[in-house]
Short mmCIF file of the C-alpha atoms (twelve columns), coordinates in Angstrom:
data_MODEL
# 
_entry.id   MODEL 
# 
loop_
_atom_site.group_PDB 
_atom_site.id 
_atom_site.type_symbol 
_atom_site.label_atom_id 
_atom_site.label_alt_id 
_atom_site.label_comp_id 
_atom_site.label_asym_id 
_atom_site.label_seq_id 
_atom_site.Cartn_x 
_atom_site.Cartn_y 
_atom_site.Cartn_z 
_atom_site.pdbx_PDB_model_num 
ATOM 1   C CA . UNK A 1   0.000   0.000  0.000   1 
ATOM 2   C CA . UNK A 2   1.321   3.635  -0.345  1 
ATOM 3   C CA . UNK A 3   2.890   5.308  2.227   1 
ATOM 4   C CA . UNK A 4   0.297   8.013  2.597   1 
ATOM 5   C CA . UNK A 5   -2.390  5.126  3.328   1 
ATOM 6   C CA . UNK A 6   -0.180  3.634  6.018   1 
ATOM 7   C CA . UNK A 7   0.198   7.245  7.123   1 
ATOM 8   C CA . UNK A 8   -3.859  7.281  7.611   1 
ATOM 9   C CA . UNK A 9   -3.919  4.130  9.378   1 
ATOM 10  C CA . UNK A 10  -1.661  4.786  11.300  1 
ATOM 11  C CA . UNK A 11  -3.311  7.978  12.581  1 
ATOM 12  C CA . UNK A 12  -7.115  6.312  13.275  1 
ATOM 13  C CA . UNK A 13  -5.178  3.644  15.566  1 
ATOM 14  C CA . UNK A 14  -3.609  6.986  17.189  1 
ATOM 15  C CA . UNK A 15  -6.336  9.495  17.709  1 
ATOM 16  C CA . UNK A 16  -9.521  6.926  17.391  1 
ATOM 17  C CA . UNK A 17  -12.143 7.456  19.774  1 
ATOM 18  C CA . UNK A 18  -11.068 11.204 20.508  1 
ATOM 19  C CA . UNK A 19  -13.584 13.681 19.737  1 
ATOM 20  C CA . UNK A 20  -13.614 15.505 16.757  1 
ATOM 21  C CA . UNK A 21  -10.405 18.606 16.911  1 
ATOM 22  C CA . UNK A 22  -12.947 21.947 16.975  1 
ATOM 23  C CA . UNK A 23  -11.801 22.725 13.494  1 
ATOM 24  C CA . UNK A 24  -12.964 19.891 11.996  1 
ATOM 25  C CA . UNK A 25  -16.379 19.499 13.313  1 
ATOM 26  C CA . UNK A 26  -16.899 23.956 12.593  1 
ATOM 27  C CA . UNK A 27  -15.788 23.195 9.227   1 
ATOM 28  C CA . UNK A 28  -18.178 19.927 9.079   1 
ATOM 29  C CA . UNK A 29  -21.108 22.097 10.137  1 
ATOM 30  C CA . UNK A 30  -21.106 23.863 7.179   1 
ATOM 31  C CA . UNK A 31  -19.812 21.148 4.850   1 
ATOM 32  C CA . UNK A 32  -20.999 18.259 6.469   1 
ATOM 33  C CA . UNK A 33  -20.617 15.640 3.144   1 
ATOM 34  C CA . UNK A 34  -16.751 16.740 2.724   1 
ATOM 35  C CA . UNK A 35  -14.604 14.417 4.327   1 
ATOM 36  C CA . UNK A 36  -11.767 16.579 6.143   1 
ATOM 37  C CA . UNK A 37  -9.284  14.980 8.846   1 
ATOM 38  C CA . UNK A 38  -6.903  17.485 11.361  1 
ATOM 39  C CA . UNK A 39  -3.739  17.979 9.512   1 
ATOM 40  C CA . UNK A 40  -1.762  17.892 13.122  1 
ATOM 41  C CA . UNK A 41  -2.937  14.351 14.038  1 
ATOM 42  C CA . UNK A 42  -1.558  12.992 10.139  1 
ATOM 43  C CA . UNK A 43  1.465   14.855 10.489  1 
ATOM 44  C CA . UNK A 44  2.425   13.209 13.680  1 
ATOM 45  C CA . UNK A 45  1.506   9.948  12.373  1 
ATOM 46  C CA . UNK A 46  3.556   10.833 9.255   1 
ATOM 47  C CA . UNK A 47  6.632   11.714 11.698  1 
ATOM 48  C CA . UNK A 48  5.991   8.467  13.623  1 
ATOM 49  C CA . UNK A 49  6.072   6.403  10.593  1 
ATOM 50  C CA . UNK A 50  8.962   7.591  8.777   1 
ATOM 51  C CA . UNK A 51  11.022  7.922  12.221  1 
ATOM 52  C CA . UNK A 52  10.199  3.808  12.564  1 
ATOM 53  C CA . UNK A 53  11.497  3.363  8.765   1 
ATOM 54  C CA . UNK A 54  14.446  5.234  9.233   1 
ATOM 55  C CA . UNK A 55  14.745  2.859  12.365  1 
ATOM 56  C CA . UNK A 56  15.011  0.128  9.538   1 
ATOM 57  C CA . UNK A 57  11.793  -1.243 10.862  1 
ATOM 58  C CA . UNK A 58  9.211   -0.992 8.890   1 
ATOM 59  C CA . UNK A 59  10.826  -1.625 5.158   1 
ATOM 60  C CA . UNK A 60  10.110  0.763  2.555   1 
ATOM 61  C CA . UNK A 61  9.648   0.112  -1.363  1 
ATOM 62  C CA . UNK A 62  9.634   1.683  -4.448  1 
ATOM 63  C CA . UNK A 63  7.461   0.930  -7.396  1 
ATOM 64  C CA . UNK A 64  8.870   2.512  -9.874  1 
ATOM 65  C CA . UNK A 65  11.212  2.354  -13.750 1 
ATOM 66  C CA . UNK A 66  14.596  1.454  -13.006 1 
ATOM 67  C CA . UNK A 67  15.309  1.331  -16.919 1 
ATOM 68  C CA . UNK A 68  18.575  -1.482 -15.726 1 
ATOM 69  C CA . UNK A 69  18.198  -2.246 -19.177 1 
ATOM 70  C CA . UNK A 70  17.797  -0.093 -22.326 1 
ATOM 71  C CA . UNK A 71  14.533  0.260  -23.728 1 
ATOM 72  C CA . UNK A 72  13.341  -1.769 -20.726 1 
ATOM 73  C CA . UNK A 73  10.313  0.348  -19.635 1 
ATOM 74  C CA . UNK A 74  9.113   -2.171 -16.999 1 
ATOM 75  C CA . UNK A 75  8.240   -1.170 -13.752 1 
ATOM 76  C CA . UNK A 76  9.371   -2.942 -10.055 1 
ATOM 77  C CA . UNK A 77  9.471   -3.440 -6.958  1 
ATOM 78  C CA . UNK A 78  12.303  -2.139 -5.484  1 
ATOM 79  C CA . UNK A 79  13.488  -1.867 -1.748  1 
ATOM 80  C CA . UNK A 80  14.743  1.376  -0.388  1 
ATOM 81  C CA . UNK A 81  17.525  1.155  1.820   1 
ATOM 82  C CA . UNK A 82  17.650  3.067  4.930   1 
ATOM 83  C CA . UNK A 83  20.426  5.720  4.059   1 
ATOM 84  C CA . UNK A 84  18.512  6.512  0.886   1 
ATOM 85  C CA . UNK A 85  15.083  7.472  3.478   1 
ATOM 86  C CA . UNK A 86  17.382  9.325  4.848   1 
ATOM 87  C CA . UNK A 87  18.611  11.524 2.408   1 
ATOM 88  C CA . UNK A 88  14.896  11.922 1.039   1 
ATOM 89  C CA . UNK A 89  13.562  15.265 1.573   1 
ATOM 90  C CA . UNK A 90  10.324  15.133 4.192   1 
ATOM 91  C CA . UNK A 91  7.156   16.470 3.187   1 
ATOM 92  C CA . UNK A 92  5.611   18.076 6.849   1 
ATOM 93  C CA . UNK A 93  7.332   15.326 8.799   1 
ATOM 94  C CA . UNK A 94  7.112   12.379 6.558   1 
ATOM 95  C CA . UNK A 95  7.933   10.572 3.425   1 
ATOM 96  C CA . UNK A 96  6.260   11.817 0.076   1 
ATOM 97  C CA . UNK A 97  4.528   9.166  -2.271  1 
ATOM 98  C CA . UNK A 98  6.004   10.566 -5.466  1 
ATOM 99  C CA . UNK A 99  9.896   11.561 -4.021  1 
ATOM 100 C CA . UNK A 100 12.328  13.320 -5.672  1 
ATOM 101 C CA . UNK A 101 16.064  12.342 -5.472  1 
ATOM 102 C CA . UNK A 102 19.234  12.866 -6.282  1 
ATOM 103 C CA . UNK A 103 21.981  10.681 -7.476  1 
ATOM 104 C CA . UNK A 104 23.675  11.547 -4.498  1 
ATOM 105 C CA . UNK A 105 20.869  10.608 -2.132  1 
ATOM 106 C CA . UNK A 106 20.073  7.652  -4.210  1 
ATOM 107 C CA . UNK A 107 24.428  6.921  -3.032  1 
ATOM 108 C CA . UNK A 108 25.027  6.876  -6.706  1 
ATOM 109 C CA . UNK A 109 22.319  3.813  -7.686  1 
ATOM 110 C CA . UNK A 110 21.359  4.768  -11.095 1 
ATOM 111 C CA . UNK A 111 18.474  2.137  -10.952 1 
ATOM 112 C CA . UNK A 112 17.724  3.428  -7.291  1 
ATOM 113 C CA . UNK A 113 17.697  6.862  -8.781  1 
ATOM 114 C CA . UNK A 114 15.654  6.413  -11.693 1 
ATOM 115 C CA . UNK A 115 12.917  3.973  -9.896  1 
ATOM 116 C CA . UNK A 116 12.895  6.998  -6.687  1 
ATOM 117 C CA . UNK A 117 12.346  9.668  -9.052  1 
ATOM 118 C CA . UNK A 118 9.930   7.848  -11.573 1 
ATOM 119 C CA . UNK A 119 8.063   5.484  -8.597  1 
ATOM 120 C CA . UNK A 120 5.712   5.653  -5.870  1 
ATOM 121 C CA . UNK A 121 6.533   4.672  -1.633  1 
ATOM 122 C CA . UNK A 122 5.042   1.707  -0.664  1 
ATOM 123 C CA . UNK A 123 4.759   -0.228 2.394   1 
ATOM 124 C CA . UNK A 124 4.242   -3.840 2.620   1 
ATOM 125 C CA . UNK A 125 0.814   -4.576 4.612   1 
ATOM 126 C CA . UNK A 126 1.982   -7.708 6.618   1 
ATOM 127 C CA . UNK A 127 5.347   -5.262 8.062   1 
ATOM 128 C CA . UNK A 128 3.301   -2.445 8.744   1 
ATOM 129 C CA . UNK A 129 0.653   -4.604 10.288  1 
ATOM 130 C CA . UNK A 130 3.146   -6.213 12.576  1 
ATOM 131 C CA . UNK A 131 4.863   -3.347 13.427  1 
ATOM 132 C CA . UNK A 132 1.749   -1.166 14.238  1 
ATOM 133 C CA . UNK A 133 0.753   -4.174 16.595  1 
ATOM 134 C CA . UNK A 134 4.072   -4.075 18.481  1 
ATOM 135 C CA . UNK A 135 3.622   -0.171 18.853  1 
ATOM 136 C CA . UNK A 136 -0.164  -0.800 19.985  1 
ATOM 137 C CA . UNK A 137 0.599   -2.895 22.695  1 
ATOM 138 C CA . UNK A 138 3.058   -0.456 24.128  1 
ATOM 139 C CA . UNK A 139 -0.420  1.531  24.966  1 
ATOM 140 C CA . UNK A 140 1.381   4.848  25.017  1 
ATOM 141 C CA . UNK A 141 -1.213  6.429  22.183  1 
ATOM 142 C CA . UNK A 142 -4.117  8.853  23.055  1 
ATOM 143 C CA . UNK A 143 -6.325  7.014  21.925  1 
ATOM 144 C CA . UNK A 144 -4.920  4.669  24.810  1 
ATOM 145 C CA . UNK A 145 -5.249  6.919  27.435  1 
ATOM 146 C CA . UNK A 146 -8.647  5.607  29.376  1 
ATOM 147 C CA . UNK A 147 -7.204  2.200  29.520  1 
ATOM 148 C CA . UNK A 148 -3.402  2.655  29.626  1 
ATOM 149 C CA . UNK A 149 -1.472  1.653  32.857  1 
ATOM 150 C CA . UNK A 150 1.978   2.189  33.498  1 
ATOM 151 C CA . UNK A 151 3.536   -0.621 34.414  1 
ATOM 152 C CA . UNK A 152 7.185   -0.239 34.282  1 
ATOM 153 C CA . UNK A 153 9.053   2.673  35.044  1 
ATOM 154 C CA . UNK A 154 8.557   6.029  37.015  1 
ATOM 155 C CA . UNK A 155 4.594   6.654  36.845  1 
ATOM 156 C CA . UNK A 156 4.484   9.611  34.083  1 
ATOM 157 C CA . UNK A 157 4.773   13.256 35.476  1 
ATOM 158 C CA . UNK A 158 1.466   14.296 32.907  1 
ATOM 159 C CA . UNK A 159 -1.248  12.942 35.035  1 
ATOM 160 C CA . UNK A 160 -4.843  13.805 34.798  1 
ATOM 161 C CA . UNK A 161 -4.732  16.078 36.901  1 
ATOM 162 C CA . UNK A 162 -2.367  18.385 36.014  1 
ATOM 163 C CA . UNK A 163 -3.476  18.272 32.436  1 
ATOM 164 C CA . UNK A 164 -6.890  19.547 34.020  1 
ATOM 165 C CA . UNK A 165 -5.010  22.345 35.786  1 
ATOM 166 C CA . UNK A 166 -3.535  23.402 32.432  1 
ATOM 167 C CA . UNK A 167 -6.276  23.369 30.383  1 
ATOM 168 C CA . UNK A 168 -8.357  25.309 32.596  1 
ATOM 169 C CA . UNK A 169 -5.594  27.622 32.767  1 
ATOM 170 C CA . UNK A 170 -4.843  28.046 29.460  1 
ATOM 171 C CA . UNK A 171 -8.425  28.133 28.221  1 
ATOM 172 C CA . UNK A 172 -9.033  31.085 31.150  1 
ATOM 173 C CA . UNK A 173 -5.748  33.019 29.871  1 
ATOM 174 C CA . UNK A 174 -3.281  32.024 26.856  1 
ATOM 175 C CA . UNK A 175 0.082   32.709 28.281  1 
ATOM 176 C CA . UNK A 176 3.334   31.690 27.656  1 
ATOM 177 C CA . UNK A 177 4.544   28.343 29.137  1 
ATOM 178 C CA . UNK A 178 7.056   30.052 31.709  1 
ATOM 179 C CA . UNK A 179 4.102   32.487 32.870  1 
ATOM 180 C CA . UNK A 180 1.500   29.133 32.614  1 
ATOM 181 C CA . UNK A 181 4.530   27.503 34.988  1 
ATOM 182 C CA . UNK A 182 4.639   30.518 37.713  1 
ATOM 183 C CA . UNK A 183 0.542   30.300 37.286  1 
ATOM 184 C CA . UNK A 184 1.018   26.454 38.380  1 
ATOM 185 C CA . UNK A 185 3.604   27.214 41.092  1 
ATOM 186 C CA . UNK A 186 1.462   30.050 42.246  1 
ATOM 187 C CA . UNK A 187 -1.646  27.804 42.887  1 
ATOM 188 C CA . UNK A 188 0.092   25.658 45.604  1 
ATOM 189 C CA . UNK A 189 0.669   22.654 43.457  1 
ATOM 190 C CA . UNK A 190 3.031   19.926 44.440  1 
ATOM 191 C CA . UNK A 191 3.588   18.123 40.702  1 
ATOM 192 C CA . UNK A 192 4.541   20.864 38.833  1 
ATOM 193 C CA . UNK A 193 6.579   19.613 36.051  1 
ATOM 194 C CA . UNK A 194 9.856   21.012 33.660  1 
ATOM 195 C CA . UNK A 195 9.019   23.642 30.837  1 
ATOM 196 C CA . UNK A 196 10.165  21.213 28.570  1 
ATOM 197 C CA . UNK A 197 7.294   18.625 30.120  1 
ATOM 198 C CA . UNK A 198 4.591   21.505 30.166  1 
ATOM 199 C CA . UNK A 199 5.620   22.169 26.488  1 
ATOM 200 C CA . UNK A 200 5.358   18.574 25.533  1 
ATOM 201 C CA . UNK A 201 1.913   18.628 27.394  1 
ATOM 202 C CA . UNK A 202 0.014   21.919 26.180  1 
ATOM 203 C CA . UNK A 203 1.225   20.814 22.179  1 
ATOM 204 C CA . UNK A 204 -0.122  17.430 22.941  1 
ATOM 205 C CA . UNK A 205 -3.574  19.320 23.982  1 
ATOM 206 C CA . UNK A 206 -3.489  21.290 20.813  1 
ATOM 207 C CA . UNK A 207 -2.561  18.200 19.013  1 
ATOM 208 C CA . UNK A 208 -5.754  16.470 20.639  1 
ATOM 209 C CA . UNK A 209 -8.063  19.344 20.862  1 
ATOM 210 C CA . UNK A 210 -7.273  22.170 17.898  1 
ATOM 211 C CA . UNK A 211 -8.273  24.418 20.306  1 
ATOM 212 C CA . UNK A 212 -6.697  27.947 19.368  1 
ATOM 213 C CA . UNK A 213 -5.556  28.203 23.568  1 
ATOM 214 C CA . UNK A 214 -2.899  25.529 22.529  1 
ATOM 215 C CA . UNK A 215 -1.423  26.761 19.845  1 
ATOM 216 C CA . UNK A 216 2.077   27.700 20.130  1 
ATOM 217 C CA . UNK A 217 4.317   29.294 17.481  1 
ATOM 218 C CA . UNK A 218 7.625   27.076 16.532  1 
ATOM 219 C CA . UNK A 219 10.326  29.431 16.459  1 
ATOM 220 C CA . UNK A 220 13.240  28.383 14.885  1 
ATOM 221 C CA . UNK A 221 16.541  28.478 16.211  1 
ATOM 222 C CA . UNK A 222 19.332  30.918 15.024  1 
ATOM 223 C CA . UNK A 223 22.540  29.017 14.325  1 
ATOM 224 C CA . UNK A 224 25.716  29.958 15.424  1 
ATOM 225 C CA . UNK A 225 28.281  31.206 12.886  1 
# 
């Protein structure tokens, strides 16, 4: 199957059962026989998916025209070794269908190169099937979240209750997360987490939710000369 439709799998078994992100169902309102997902919840899948093929496990394919031989206009099946996924240039996160390579990324392969650049991503539905089933039972997805119990390890810092306390907070004033951290401190809380944790926690929400309160702006890091 193509990568985008293990992409879209992978992101029902993810975020199914949550409610509708407040985007979605204000756009479905209006349009309610268009069939619109939340473009944060397939971009994490997308991220999830290509980081776990870059891992080397869940093997990638091309289907595409080598040309090995001339005037050979066949197409095949062709696997796509891990260095080459990672030379490929990401599309929001993840792998494209249709890529575009060089010969350089393709590590000199002129059949690679030719097949990548002519050829669609697949996945192989038996892999992906296994390896989404290993990743299931690790019960660390949202979707997860009613029935999850951590078993091994120190119990997570993001319990229900402080995701509570943040939410109302941020929903009663958006604020940055050091200023949402003093807010925290301020209330006489004893599990108040890291700004890294509360960061992790109030994109998660967004990434749940789509509520605007969420939203934070990725800034992007000068680098040093």
């Amino acid at each position: 199957m193509r990568f985008s439709d293990a992409v879209d799998l992978l992101a029902q078994g993810i975020w199914g059962g949550l409610q509708r992100p407040i985007p979605v169902r204000k756009f479905k309102r209006q349009y309610k026989k268009t069939s619109v997902g939340f473009g944060p919840w397939k971009e994490k899948a997308g991220k999830c998916l290509r980081s776990a093929a870059l891992d080397g496990k869940v093997p990638v394919y091309v289907f595409g025209t080598p040309q090995s031989e001339i005037g050979d206009l066949s197409p095949e099946i062709t696997p796509v070794p891990v260095i080459a996924l990672r030379r490929l240039i990401p599309i929001r996160g993840s792998l494209p269908d249709h890529p575009r390579a060089s010969m350089k990324a393709a590590g000199g392969d002129g059949k690679l190169f030719r097949s990548l650049n002519t050829g669609l991503l697949l996945v192989r539905r038996s892999q992906f099937d296994a390896w989404y089933q290993r990743e299931r039972a690790k019960r660390r997805w949202p979707s997860q979240r009613s029935t999850s119990k951590r078993r091994d390890g120190r119990p997570s810092v993001q319990t229900d209750d402080l995701r509570t306390a943040v939410i109302n907070a941020m929903r009663e004033r958006k604020t940055s997360i050091a200023a949402l951290r003093r807010r925290l401190v301020g209330s006489g809380r004893a599990d108040i987490p890291s700004l890294d944790t509360l960061e992790r926690l109030v994109d998660q929400l967004y990434r749940e939710t789509g509520e605007a309160e969420f939203f934070r702006m990725k800034r992007t890091r000068r680098k040093r000369t």
